[in-house]
C-alpha beads as a LAMMPS data file, in Angstrom:
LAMMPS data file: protein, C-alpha beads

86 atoms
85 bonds

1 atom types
1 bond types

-500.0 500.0 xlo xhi
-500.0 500.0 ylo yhi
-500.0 500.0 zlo zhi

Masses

1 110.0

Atoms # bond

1 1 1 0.000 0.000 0.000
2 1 1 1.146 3.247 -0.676
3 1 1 1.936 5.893 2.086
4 1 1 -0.131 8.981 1.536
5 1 1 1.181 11.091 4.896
6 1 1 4.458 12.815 4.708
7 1 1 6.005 15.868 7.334
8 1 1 4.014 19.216 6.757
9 1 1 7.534 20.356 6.626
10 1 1 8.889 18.641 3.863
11 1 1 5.499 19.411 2.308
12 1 1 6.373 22.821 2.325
13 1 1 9.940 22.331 0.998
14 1 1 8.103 21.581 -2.242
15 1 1 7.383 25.042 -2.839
16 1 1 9.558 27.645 -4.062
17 1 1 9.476 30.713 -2.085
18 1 1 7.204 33.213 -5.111
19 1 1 4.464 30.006 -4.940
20 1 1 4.301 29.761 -1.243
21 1 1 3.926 33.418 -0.956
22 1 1 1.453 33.745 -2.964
23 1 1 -0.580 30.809 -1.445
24 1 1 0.036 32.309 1.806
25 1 1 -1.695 35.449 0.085
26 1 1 -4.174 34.244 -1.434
27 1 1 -5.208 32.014 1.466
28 1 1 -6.253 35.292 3.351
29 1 1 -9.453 35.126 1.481
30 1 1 -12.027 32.369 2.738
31 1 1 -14.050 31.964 -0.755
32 1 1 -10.386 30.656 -2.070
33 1 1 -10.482 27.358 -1.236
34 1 1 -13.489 27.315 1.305
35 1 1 -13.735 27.490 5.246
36 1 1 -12.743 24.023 5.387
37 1 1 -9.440 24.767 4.161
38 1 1 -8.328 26.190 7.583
39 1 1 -9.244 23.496 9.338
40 1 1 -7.414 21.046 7.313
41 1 1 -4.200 23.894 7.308
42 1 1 -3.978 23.767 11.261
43 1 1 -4.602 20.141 11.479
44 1 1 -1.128 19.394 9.202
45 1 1 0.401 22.562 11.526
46 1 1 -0.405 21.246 14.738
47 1 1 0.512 17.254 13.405
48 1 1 3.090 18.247 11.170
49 1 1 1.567 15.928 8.953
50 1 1 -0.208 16.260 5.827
51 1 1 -2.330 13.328 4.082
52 1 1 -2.269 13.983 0.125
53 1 1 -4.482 11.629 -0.615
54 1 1 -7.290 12.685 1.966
55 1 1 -10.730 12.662 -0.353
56 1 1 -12.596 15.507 -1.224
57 1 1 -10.170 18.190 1.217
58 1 1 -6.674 17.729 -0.838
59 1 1 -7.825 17.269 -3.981
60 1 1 -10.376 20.390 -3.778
61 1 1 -7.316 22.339 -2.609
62 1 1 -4.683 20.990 -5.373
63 1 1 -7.548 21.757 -7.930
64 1 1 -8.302 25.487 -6.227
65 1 1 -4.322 26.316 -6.578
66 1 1 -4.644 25.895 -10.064
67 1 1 -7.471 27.457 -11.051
68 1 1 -6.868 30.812 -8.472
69 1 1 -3.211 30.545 -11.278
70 1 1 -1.358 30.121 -7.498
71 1 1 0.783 27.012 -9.631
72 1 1 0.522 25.454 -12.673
73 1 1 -0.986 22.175 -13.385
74 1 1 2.537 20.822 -13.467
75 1 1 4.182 21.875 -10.112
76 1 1 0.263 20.957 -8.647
77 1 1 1.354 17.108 -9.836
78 1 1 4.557 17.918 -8.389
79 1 1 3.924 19.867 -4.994
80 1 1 1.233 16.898 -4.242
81 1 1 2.572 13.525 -5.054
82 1 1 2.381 10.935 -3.064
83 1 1 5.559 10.117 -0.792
84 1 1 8.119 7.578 -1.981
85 1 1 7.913 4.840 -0.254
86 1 1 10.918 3.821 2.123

Bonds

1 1 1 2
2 1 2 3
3 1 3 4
4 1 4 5
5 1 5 6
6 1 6 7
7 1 7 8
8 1 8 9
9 1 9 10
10 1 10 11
11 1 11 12
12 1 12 13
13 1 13 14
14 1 14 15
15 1 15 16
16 1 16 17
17 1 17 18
18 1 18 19
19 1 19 20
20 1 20 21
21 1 21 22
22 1 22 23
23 1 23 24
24 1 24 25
25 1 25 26
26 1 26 27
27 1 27 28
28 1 28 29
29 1 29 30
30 1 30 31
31 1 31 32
32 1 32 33
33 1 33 34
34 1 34 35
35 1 35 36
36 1 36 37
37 1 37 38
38 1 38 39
39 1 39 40
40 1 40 41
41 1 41 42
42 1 42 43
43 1 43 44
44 1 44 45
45 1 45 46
46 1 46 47
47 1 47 48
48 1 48 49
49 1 49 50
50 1 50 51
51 1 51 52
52 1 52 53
53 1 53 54
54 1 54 55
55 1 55 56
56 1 56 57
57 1 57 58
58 1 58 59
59 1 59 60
60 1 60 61
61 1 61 62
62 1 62 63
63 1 63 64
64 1 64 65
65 1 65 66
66 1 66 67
67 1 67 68
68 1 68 69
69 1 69 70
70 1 70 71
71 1 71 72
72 1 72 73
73 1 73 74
74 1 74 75
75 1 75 76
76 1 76 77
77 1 77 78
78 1 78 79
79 1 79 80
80 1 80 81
81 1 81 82
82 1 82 83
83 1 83 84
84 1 84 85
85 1 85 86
């Protein structure tokens, strides 16, 4: 089975600094993504875990990024793949 958690930190480290600042930015308005967005947010904060495979909340999310232009399709398939195993 594959793992679908990894470290909200090393999360992060997917993003280069222009993307993350503008998600950080554009996250400051609640009809972005949704209200639920917070609450999924703090949960990988506080856990410093994030599942990418956690149906409807990441794939809403990865799909909002892309559409608000905060990535491209391409760094979307990138920023949210699945951990390698091991």
């Amino acid at each position: 089975m594959a793992k679908t958690t990894m470290a909200f930190t090393d999360w992060i480290d997917r993003w280069n600094d222009d993307e993350y600042s503008l998600l950080r930015h554009k996250m400051q308005a609640v009809q972005f993504i949704g209200m639920g967005i917070y609450k999924y947010w703090d949960k990988c904060v506080c856990n410093n875990e994030i599942d990418l495979a956690d149906q409807p909340v990441a794939e809403t999310f990865r799909n909002a990024l892309v559409s608000e232009d905060v990535i491209s399709s391409e760094r979307a398939e990138e920023i949210f793949a699945l951990p390698k195993d091991g």
